[in-house]
N, CA, C and O atoms as a Tinker XYZ file with bonds, in Angstrom:
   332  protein
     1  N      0.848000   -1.175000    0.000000    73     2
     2  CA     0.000000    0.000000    0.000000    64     1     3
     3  C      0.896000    1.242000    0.000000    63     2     4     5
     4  O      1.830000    1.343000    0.796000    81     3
     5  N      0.631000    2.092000   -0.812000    73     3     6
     6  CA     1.526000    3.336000   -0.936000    64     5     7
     7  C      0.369000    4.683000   -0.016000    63     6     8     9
     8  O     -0.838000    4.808000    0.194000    81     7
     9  N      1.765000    5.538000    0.326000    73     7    10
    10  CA     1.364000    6.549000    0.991000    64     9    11
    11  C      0.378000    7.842000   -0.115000    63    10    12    13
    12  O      0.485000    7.858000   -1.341000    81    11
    13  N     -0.407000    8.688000    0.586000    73    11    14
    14  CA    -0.712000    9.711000   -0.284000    64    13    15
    15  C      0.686000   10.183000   -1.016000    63    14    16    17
    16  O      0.615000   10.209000   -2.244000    81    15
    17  N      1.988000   10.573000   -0.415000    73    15    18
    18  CA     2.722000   11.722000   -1.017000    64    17    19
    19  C      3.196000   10.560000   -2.169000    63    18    20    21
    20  O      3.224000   11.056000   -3.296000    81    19
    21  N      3.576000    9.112000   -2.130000    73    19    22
    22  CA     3.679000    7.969000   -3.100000    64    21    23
    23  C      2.836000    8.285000   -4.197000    63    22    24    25
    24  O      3.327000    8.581000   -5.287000    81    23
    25  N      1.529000    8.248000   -3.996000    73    23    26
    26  CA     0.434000    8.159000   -5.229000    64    25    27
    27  C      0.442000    9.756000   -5.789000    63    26    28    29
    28  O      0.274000   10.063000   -6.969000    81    27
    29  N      0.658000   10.630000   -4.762000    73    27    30
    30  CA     0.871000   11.829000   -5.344000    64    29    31
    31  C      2.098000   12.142000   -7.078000    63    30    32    33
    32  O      2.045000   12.569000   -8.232000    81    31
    33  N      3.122000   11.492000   -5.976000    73    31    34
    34  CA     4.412000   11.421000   -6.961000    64    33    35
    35  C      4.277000   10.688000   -8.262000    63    34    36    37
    36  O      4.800000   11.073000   -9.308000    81    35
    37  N      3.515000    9.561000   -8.132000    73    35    38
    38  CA     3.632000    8.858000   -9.434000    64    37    39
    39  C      2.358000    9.283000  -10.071000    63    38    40    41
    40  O      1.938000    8.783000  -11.114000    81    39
    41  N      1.747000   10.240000   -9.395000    73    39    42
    42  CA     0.580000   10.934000  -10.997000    64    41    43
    43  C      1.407000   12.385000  -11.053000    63    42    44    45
    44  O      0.642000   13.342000  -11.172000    81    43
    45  N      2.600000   12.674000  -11.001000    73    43    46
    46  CA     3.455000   13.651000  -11.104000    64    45    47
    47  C      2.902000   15.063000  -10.739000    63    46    48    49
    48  O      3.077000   16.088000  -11.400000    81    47
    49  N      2.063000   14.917000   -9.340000    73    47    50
    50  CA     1.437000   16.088000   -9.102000    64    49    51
    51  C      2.024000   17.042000   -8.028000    63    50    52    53
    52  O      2.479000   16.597000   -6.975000    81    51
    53  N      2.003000   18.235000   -8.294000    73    51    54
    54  CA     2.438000   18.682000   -6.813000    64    53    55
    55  C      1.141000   18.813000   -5.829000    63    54    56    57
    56  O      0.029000   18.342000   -6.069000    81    55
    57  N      1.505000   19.524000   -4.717000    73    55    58
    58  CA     0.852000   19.585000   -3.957000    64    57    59
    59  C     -0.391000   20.498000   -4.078000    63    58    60    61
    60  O     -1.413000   20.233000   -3.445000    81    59
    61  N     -0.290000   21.702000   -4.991000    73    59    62
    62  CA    -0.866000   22.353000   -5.022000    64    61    63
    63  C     -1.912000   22.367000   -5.966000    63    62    64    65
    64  O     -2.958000   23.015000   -5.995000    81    63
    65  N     -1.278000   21.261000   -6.983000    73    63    66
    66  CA    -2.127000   20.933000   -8.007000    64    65    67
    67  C     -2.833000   19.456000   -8.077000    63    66    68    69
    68  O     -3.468000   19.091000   -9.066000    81    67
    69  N     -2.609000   18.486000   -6.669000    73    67    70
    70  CA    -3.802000   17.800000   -6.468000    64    69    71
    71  C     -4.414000   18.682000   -5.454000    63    70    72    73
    72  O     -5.637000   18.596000   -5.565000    81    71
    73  N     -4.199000   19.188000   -4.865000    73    71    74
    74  CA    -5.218000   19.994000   -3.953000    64    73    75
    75  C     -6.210000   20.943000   -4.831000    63    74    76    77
    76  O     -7.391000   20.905000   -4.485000    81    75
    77  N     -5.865000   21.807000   -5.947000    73    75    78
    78  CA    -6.697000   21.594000   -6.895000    64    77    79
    79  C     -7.571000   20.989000   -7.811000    63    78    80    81
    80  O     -8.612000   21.487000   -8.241000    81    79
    81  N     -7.041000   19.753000   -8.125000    73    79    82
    82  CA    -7.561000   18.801000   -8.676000    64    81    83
    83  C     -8.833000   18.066000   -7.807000    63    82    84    85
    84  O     -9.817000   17.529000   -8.316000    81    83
    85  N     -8.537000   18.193000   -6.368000    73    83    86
    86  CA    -9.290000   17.473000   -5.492000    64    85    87
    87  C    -10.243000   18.853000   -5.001000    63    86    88    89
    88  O    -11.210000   18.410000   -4.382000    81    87
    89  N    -10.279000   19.965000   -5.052000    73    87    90
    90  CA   -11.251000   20.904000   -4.534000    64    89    91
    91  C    -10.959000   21.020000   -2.962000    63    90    92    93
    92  O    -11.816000   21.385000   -2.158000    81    91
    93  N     -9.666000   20.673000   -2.624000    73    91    94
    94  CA    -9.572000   21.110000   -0.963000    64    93    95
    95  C     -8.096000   21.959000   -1.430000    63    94    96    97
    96  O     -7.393000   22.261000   -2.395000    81    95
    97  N     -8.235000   22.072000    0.029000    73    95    98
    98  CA    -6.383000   23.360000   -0.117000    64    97    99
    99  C     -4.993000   22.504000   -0.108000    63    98   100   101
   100  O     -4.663000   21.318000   -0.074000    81    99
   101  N     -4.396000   23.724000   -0.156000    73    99   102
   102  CA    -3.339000   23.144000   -0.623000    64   101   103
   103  C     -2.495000   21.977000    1.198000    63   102   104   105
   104  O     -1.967000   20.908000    1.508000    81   103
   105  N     -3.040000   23.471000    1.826000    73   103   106
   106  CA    -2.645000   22.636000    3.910000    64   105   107
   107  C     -3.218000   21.548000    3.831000    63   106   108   109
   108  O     -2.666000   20.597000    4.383000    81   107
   109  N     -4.383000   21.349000    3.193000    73   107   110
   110  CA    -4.850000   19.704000    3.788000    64   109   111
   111  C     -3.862000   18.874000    3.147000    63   110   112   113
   112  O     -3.219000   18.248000    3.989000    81   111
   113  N     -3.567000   18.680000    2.153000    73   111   114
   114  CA    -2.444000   17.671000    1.266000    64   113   115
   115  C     -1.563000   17.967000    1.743000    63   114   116   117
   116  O     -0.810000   17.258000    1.075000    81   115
   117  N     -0.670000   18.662000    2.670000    73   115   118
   118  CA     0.820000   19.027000    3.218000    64   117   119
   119  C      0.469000   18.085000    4.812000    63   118   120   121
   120  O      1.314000   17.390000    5.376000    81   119
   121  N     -0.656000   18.248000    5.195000    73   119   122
   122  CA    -0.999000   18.022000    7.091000    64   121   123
   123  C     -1.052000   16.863000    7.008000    63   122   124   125
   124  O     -0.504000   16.261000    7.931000    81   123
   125  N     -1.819000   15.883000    5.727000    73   123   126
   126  CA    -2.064000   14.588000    5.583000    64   125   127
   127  C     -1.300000   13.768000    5.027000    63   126   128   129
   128  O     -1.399000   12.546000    5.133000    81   127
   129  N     -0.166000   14.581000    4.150000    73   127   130
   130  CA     1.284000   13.733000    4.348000    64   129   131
   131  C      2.164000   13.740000    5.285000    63   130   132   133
   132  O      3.252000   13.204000    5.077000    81   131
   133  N      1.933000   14.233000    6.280000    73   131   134
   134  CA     2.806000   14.901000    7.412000    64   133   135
   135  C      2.408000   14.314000    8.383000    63   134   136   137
   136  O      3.107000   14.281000    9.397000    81   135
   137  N      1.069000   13.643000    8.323000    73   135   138
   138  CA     0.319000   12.573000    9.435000    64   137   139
   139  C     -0.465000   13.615000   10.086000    63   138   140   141
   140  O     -1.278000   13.235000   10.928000    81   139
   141  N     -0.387000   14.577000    9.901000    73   139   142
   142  CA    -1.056000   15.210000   10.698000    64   141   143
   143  C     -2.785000   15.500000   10.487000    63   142   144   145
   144  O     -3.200000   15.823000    9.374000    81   143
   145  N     -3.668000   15.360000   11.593000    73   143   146
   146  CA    -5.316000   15.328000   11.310000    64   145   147
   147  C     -5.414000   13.941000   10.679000    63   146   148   149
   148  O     -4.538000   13.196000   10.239000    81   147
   149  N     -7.175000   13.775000   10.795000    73   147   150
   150  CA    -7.568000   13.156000   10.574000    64   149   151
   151  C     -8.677000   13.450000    9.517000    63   150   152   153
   152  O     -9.448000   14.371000    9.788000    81   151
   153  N     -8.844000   12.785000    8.364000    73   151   154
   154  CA    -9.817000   12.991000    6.773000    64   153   155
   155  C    -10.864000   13.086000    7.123000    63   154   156   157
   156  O    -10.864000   12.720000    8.299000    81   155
   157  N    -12.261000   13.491000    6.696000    73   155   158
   158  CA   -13.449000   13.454000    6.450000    64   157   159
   159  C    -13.487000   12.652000    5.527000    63   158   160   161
   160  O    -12.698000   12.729000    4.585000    81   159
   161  N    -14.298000   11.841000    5.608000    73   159   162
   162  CA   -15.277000   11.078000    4.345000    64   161   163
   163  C    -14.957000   11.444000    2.800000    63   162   164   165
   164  O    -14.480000   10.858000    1.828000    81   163
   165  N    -15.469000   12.711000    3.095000    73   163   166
   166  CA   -15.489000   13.647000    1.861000    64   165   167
   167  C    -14.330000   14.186000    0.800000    63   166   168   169
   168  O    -14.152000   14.126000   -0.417000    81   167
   169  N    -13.563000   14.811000    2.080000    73   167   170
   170  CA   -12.088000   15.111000    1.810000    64   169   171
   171  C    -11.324000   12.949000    1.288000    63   170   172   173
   172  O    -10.714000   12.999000    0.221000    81   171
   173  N    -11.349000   12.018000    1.672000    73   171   174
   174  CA   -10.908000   11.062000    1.305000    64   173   175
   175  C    -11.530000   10.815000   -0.128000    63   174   176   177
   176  O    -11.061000   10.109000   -1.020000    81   175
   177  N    -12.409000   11.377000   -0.137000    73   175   178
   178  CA   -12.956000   10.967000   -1.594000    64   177   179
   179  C    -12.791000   11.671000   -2.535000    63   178   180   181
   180  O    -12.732000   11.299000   -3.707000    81   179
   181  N    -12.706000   12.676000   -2.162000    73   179   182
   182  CA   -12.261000   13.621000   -3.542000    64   181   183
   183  C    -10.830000   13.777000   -3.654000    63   182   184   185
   184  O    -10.434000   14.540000   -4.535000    81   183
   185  N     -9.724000   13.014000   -2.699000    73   183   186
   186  CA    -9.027000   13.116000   -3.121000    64   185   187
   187  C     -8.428000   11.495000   -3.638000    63   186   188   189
   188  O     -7.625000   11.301000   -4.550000    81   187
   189  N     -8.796000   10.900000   -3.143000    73   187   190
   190  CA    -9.075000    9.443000   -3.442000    64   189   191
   191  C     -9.387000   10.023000   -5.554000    63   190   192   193
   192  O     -8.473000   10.201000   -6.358000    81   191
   193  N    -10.483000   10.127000   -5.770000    73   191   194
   194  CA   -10.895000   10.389000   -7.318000    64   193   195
   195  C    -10.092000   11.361000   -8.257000    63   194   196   197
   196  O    -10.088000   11.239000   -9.482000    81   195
   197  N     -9.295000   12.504000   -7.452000    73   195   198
   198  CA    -8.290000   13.150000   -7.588000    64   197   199
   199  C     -7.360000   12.251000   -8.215000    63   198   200   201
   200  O     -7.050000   12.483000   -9.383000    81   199
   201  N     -6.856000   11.238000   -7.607000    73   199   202
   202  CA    -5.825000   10.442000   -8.068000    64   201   203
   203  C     -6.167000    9.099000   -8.899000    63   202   204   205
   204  O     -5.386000    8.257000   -9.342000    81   203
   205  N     -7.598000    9.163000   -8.972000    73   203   206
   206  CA    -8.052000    8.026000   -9.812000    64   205   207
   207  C     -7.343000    6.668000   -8.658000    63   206   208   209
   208  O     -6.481000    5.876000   -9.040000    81   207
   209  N     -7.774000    6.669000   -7.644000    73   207   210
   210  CA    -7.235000    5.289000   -6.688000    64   209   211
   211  C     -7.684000    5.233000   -5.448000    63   210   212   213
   212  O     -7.409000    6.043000   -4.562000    81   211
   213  N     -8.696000    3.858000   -5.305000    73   211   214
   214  CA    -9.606000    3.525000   -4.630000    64   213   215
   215  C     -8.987000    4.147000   -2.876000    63   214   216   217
   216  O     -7.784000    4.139000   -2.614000    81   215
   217  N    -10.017000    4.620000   -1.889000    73   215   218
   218  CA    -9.616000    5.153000   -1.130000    64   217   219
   219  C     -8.626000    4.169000    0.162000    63   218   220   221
   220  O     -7.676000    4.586000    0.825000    81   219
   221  N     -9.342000    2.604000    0.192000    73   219   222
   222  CA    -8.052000    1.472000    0.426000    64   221   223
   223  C     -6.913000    1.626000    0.537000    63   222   224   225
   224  O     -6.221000    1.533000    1.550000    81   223
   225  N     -6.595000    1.904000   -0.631000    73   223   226
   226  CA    -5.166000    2.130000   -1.324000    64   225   227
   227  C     -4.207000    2.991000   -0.927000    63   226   228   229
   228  O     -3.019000    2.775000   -1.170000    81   227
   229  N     -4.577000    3.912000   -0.363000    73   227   230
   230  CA    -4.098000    5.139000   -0.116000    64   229   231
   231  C     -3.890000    5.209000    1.744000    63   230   232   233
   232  O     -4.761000    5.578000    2.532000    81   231
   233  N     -2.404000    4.712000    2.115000    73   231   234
   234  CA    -1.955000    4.399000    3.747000    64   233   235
   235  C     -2.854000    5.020000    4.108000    63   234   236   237
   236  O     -3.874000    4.380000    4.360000    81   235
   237  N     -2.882000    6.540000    4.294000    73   235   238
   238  CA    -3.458000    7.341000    5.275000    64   237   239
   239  C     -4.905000    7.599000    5.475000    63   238   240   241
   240  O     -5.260000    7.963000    6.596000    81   239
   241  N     -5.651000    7.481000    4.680000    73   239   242
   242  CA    -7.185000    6.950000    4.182000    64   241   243
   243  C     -7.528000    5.422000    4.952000    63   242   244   245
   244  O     -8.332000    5.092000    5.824000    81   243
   245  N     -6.409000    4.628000    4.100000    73   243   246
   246  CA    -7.327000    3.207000    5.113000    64   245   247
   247  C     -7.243000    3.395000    6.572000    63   246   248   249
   248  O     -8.188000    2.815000    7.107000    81   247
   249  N     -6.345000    4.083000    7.564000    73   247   250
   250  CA    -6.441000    4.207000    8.495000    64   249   251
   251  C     -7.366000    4.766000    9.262000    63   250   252   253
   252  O     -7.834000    4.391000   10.337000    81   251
   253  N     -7.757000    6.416000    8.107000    73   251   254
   254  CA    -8.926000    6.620000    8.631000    64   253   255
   255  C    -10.002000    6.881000    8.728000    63   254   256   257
   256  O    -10.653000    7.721000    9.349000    81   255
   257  N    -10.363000    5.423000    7.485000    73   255   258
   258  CA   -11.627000    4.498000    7.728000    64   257   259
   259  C    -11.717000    3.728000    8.634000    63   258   260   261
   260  O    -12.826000    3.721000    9.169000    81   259
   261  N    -10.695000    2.797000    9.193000    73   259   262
   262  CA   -10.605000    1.988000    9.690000    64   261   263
   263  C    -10.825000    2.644000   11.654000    63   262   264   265
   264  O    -11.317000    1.983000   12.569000    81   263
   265  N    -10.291000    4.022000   11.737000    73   263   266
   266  CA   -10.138000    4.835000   12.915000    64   265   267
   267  C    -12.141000    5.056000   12.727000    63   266   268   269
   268  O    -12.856000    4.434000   13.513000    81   267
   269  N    -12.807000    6.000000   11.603000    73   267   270
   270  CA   -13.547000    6.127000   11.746000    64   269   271
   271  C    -14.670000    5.339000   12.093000    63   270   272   273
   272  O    -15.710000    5.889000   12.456000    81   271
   273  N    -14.550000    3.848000   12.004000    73   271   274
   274  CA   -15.678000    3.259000   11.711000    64   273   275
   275  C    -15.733000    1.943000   10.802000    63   274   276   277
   276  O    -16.743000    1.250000   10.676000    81   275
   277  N    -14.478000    1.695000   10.175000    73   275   278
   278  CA   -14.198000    0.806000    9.944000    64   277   279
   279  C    -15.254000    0.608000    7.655000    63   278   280   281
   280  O    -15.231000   -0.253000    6.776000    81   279
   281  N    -15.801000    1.737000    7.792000    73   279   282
   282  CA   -16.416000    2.222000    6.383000    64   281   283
   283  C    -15.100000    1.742000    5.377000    63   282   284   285
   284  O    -14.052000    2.388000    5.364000    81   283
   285  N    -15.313000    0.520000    4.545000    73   283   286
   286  CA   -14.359000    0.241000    3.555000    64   285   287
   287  C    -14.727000    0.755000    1.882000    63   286   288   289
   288  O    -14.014000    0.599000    0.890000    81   287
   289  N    -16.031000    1.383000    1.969000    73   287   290
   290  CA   -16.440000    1.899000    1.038000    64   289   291
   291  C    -17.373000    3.373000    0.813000    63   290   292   293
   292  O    -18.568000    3.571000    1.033000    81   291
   293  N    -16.238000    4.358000    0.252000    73   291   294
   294  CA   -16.279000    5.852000    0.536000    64   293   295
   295  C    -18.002000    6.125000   -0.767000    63   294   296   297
   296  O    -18.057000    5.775000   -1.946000    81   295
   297  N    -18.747000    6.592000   -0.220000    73   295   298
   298  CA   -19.491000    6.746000   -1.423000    64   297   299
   299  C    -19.161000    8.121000   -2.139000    63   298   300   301
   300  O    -18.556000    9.061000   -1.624000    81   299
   301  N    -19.723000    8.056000   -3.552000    73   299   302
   302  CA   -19.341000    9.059000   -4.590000    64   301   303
   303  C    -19.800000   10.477000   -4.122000    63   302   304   305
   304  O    -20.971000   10.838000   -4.238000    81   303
   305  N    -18.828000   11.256000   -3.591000    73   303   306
   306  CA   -19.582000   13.066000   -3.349000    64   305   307
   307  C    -20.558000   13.718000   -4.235000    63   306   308   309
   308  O    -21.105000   14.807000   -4.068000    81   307
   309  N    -20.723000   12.676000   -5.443000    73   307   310
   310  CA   -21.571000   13.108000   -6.436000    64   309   311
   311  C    -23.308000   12.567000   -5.852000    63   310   312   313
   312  O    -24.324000   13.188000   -6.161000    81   311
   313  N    -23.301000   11.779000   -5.307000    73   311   314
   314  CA   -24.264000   10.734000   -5.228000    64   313   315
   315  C    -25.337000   11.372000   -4.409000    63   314   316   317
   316  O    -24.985000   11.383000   -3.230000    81   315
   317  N    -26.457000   11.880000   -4.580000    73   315   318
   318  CA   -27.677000   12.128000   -3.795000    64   317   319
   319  C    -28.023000   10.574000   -3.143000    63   318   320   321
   320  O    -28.406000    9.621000   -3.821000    81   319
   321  N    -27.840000   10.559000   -1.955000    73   319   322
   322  CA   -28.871000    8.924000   -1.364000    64   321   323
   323  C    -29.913000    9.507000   -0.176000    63   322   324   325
   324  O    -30.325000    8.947000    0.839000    81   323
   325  N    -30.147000   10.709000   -0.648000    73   323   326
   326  CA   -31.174000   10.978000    0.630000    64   325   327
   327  C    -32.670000   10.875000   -0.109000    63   326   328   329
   328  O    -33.739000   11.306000    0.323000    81   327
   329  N    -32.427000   10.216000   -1.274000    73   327   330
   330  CA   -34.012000    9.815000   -2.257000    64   329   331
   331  C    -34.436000    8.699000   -2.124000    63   330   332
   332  O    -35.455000    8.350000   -2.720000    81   331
């Protein structure tokens, strides 16, 4: 299992431009390679889709799913399920 700043590197992104890519800032992608805080749902998923790689995959994500609740499957930020 590779780290975020791993999956970062091999889609040749910097920091500032998956934090763009993902719609959060640029501090959250610096704090969450740094170990520091803990993800939202939300934030794991968009940056999870950011990198095109299941949120599993990604060290710092499975941890905290596994911290949150043990949720192995992030649903799509796109997805209305309140219908």
């Amino acid at each position: 299992m590779k780290t975020l700043r791993e999956w970062r590197a091999l889609r040749l992104l910097s920091t500032k431009a998956l934090a763009a890519k993902a719609g959060v800032s640029n501090k959250t992608i610096v704090e969450l390679e740094n170990g520091r805080g803990l993800p939202i749902f939300r934030t794991i998923a968009r940056i999870s889709a950011a990198l095109d790689v299941p949120p599993g995959e990604i060290a710092e994500f499975a941890a905290a799913i596994a911290t949150r609740g043990g949720v192995t499957d992030v649903p799509d930020i796109g997805t209305d399920t309140s219908k």
